[in-house]
N, C-alpha and C positions, 0 to 999 in steps of 0.2 A: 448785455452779458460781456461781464471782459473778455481780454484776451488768452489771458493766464485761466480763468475756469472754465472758459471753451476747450484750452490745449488739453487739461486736464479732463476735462467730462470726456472728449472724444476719446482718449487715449484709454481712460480708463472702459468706457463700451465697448470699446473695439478690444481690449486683452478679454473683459467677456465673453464678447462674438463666438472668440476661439478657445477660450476653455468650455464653454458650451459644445462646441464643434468638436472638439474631441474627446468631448467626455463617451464612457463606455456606453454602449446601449442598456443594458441593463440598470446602471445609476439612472440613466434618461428613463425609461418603464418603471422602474420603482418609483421615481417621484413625479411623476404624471396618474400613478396610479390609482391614490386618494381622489381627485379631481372628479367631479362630472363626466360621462361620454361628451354634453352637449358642449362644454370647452376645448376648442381646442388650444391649449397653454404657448406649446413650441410655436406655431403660428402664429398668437401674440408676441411673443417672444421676439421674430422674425421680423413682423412690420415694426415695433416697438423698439428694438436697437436698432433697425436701419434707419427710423425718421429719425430717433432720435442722434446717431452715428451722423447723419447727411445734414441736421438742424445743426451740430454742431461747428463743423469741418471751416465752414466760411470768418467765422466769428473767429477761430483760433489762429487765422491767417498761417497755417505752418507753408504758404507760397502764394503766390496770389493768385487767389481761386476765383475762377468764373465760373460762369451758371451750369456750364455746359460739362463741368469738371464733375460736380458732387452727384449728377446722373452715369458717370462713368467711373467712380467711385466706390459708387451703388453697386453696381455690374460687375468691377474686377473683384469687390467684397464676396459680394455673394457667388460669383464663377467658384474663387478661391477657398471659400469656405465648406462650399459641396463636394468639390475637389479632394481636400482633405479629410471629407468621410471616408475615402477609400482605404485610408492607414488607419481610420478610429477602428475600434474591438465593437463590433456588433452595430456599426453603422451602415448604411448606403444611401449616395447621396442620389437627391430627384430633384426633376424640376419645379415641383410645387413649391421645394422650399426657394429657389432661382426668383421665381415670380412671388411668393410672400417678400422676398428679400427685396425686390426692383418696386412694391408698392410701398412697401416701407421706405425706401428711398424717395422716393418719386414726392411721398406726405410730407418728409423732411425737408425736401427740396422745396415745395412748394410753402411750405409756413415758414421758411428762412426767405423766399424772396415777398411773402408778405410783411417780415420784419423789417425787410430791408425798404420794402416803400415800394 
């Protein structure tokens, strides 16, 4: 992966992250709505841009990241993104999504240092 579409994929999941993060609860219920009970979407959603957020981060070099960085990444991601349910319109943040967010990272983490060798 270059460098240039690592900068770019990461940058662009993570303005995601948070337009998801503060989208109103209602847009969030309305379109989880049609779905299955047996999916849970947002909790895809969650491991799914954090591995994919933490696969990216090393490849883009925006500093020279070590292993120990994209697991604390992960953490300040997700702290911050629950944090800011407090001002979304019909949100409240939990820790289930804390811990989908730190698994998501963690998959990230781990299939970036099997890329890495």
């Amino acid at each position: 992966m270059s460098r240039d579409f690592a900068r770019f994929t990461s940058l662009f999941l993570t303005v995601a992250l948070f337009m998801g993060t503060l989208m109103p609860g209602s847009w969030k219920n309305a379109a989880l709505q049609p779905l299955p009970a047996s999916i849970h979407p947002a909790a895809l959603a969650h491991i799914a841009l954090f591995a994919a957020i933490c696969f990216t981060v090393p490849p883009a070099q925006f500093w020279r990241v070590r292993p120990w960085h994209v697991l604390v990444l992960g953490l300040v991601l997700a702290l911050l993104t629950e944090g800011l349910q407090f001002v979304a319109i019909d949100r409240h943040p939990n820790l289930d999504g804390v811990a989908q967010d730190m698994i998501g990272a963690f998959m990230g983490w781990a299939l970036g240092r099997c890329r890495d060798g």
